[in-house]
C-alpha positions as CSV (number, residue, x, y, z in Angstrom):
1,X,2.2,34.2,-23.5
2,X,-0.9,36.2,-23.1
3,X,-3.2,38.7,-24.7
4,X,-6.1,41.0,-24.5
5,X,-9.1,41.9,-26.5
6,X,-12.0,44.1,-26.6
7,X,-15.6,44.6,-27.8
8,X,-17.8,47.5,-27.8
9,X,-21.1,46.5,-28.7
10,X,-23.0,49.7,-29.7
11,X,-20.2,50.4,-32.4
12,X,-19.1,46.9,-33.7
13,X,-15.6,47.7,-32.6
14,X,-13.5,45.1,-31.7
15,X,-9.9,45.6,-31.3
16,X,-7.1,43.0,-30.2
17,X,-3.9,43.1,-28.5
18,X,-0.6,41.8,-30.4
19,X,-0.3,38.8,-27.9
20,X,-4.0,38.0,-28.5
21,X,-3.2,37.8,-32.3
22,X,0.2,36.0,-31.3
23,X,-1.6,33.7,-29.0
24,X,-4.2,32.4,-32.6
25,X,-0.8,32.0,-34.3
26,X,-1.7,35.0,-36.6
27,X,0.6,38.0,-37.7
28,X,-0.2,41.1,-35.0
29,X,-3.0,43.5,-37.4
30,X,-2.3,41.4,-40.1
31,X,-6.1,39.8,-40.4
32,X,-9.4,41.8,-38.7
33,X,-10.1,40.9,-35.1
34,X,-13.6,39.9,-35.2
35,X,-15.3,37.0,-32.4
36,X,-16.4,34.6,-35.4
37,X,-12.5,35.1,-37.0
38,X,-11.5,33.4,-32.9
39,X,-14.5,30.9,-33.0
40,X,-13.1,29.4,-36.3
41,X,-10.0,29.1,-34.8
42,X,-11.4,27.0,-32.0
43,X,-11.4,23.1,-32.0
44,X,-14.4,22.2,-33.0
45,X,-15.3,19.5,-30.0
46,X,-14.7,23.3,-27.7
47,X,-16.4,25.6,-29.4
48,X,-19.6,24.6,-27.2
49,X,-17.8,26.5,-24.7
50,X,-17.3,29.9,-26.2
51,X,-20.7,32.1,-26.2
52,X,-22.4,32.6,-29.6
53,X,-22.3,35.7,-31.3
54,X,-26.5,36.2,-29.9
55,X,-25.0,35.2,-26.3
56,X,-22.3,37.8,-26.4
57,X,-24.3,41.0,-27.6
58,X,-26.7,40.4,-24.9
59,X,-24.1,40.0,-22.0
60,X,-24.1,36.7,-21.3
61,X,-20.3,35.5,-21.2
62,X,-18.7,32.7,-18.9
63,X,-16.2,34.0,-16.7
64,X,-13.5,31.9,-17.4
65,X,-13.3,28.9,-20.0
66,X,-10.5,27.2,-21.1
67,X,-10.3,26.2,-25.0
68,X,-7.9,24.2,-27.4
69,X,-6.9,26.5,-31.0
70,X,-5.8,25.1,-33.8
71,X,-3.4,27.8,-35.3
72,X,-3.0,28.2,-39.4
73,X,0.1,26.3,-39.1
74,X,-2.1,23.3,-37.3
75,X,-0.5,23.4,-34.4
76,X,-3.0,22.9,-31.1
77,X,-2.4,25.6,-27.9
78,X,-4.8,25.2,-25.0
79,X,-5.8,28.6,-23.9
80,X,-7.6,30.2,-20.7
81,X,-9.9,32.9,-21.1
82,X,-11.6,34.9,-19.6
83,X,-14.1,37.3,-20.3
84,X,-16.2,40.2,-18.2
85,X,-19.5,42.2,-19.5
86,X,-19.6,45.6,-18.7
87,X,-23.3,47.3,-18.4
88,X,-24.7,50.7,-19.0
89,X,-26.9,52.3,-16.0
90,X,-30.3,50.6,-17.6
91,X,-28.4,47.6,-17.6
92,X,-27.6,47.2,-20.8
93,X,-24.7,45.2,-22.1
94,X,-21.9,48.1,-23.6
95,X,-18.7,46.1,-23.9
96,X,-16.9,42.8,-23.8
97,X,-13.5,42.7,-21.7
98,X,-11.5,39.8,-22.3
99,X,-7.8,38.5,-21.7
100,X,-6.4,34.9,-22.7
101,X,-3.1,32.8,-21.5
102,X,-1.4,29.6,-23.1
103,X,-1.8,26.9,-20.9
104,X,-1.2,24.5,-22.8
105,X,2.1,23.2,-20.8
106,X,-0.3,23.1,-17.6
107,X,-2.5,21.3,-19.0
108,X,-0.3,18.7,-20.9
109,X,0.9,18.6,-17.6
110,X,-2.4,17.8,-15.9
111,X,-2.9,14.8,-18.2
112,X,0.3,13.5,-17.7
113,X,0.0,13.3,-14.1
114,X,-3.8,12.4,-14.7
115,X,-2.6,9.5,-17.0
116,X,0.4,8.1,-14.5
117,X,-2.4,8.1,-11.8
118,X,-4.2,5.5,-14.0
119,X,-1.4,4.0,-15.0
120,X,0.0,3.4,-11.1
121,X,-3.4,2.5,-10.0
122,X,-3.5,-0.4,-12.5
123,X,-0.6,-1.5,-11.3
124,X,-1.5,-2.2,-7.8
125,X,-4.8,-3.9,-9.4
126,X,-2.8,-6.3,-11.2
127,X,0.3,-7.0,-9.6
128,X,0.1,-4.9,-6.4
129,X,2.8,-2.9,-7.0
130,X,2.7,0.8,-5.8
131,X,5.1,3.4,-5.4
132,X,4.2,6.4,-3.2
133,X,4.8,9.3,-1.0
134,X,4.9,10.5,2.7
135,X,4.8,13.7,4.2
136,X,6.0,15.5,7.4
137,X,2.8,14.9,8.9
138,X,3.2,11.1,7.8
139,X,0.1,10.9,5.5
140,X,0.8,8.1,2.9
141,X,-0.1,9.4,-0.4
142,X,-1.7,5.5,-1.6
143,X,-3.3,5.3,-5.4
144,X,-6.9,4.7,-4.5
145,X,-6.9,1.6,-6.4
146,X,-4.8,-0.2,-2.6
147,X,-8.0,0.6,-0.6
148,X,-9.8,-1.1,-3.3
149,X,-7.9,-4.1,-3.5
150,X,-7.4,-4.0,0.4
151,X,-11.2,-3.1,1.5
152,X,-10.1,-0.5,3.4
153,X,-11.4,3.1,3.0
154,X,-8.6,5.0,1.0
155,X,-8.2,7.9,4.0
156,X,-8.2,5.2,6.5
157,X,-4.7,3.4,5.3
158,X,-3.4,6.9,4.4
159,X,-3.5,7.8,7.6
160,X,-2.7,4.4,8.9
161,X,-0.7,2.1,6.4
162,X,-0.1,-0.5,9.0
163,X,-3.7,-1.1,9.6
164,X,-3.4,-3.5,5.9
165,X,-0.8,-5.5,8.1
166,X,-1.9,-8.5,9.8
167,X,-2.5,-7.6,13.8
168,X,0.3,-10.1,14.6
169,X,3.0,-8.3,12.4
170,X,1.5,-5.0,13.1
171,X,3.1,-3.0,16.1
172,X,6.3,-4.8,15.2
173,X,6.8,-3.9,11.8
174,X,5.5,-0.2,12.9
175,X,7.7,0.4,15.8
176,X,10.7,-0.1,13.1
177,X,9.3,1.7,10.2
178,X,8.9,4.5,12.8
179,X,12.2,4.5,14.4
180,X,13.7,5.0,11.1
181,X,11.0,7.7,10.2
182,X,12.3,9.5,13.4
183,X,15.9,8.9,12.0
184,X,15.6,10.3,8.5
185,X,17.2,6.9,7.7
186,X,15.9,4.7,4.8
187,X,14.0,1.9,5.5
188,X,13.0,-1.6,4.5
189,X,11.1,-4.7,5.8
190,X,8.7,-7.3,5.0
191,X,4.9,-8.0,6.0
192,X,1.5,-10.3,5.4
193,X,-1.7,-8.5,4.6
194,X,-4.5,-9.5,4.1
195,X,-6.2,-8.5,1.1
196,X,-10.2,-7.9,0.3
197,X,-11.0,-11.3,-1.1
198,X,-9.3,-13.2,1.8
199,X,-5.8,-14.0,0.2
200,X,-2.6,-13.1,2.3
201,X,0.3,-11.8,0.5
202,X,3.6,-11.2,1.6
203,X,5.1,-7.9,0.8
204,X,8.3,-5.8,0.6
205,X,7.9,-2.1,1.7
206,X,11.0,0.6,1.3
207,X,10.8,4.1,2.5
208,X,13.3,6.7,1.8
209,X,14.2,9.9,3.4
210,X,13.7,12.9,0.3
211,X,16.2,16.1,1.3
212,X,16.3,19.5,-0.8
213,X,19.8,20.6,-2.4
214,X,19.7,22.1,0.9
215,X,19.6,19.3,2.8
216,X,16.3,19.6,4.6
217,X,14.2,17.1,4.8
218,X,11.0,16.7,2.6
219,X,9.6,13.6,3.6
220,X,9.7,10.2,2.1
221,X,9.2,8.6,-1.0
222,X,8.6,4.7,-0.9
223,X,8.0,1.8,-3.0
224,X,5.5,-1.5,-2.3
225,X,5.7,-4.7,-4.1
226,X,5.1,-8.5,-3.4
227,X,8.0,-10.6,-2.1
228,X,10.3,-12.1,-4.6
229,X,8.1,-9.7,-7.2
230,X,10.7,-7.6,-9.3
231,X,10.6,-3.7,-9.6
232,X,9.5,-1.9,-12.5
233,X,12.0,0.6,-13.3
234,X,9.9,3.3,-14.0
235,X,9.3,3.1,-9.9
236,X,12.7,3.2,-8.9
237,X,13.7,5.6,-5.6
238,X,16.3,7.2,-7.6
239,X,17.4,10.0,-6.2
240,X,16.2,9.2,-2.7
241,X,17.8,6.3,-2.4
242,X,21.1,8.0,-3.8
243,X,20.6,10.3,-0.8
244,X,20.6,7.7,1.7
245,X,24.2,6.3,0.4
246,X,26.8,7.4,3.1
247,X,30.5,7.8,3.7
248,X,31.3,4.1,4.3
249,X,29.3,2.9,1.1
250,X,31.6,5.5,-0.9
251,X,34.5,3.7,0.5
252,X,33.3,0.3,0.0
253,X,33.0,0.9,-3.4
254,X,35.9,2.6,-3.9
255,X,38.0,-0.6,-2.6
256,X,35.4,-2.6,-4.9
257,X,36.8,-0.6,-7.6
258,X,40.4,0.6,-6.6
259,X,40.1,3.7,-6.4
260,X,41.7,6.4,-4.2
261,X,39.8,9.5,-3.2
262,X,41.4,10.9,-6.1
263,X,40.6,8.6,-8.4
264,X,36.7,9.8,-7.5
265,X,36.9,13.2,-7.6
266,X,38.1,13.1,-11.1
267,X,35.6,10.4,-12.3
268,X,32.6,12.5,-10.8
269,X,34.1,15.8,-11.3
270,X,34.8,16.9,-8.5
271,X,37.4,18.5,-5.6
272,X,39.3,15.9,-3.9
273,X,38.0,18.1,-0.4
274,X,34.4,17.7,-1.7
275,X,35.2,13.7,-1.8
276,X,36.8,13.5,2.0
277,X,34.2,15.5,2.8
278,X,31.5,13.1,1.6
279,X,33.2,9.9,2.7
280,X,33.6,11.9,6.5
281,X,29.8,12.6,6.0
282,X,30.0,16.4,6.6
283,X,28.3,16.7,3.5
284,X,24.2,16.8,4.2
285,X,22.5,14.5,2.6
286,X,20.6,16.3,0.1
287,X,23.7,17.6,-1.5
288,X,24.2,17.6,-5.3
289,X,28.1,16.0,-4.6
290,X,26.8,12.9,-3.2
291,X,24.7,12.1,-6.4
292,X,27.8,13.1,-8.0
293,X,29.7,10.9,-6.2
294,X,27.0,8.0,-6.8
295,X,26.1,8.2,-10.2
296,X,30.2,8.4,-10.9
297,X,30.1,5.0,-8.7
298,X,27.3,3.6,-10.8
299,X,28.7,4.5,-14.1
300,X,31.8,2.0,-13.0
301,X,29.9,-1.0,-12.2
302,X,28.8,-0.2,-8.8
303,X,25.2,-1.1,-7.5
304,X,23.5,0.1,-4.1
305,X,21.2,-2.6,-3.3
306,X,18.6,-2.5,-0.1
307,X,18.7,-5.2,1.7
308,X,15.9,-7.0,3.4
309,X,17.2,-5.8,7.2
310,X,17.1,-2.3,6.2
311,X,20.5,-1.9,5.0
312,X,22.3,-0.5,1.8
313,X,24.8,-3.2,0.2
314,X,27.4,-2.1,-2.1
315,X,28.5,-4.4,-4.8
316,X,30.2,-4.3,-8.4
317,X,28.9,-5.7,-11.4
């Protein structure tokens, strides 16, 4: 939602679109628009960034400032605006230009991920556990909180994740985490680093190929924990490692359960020719029928778990 509003200083007149009355949570025309009517409306710990009425008649308005409302109804809307003086030719200010948009969602947004930063950085601080991303140039996206506990600089390992691996695991644990890289496959193995205050620590790295509906490939997602350490769920691969689940797993776990093709395509909702199709893997992998398939599978009892040599297993229960 947005809005617009006006003020022309020699006259006093001040005039406001229906969206900008909208936007305050008041009735379009229903109250006077006036700048100190929109300054009460302003939370109180913002209004330090709105120009006084003294700032505003002499032309002196910030470009753009963003500010929460509290409406008449008490409900809170973060809103962007943005303001522009126009002069006379002796340079005096004549009128105040300004437009507003709810941001509010952005910005909840913006804190959410701002808060699950924290959150995932804390978790690598106290039990070195870290999920995170890779792109098509293979930059690691690491919380900054692994170069801290590593004493490494933060660009260096996202450049270079092996470099926290001891030199005599190195090149052998990167030659395989490449190959597979190269392969679009999903990946898992085990390494010593060695961490800032001397310690060595044993940990479990998983890397996932991460394909659009369309099949093409994104990059990776992966997740970093210690040996023997569990999970957290809220760091599960989920649909990643649902990608990587091909035709023979389908099988497998259709002779776990029983089940003929059949028997799938109705439990997942889907064509029997969508299911042959999956298990003959002619489906790409970022298709919304193989997380069909798999969460049909995993609704039965059915588990995908990776293994330490890089493989998927299929089991029931």
């Amino acid at each position: 939602m947005s809005g617009a509003w006006s003020w022309v200083l020699a006259g006093g007149e001040q005039i406001w679109s229906p969206g900008f009355f909208r936007l305050l949570g008041l009735v379009p025309n229903a109250a006077k628009a006036d700048y100190d009517l929109l300054l009460s409306l302003v939370h109180p710990e913002d209004r330090h960034r709105l120009p006084s009425l003294g700032e505003v008649r002499q032309g002196h308005v910030p470009p753009e400032t963003t500010v929460r409302v509290i409406r008449p109804n008490g409900t809170v809307r973060v809103l962007s605006l943005m303001m522009e003086a126009r002069f006379s030719g002796e340079g005096r200010p004549v009128a105040i230009n300004g437009s507003a948009l709810d941001v509010t969602d952005r910005e909840q947004l913006s804190l959410m991920r701002k808060e699950e930063r924290r959150r995932r950085g804390a978790l690598y601080l106290t039990e070195h556990i870290a999920a995170f991303s890779v792109g098509l140039d293979l930059r690691h996206e690491f919380p900054f909180e692994m170069a801290q506990v590593h004493g490494l600089p933060h660009e260096e390992i996202c450049l270079n994740p092996y470099a926290m691996i001891v030199p005599e695991e190195r090149q052998a644990f990167q030659d395989a985490a490449l190959t597979q890289i190269e392969r679009q496959e999903f990946f898992q193995g085990t390494a010593h680093e060695r961490l800032a205050n001397g310690e060595l620590w044993h940990f479990k790295i998983i890397t996932v190929p991460v394909r659009d509906p369309d099949g093409i490939y994104l990059g990776r997602c992966g997740l970093k924990c210690p040996v023997q350490s569990p999970i957290p769920a809220s760091l599960a691969l989920g649909e990643a490692l649902d990608q990587a689940v091909t035709g023979h797993h389908l099988r497998a776990a259709r002779a776990l359960l029983d089940w003929s093709m059949m028997d799938l395509a109705r439990a997942s909702g889907m064509s029997h020719s969508t299911v042959r199709r999956l298990e003959e893997d002619s489906e790409h992998r970022g298709s919304r029928s193989r997380l069909q398939a798999v969460a049909a599978l995993r609704r039965a009892g059915i588990r995908f778990i990776p293994m330490d040599d890089g493989t998927l297993a299929v089991a029931k229960g």
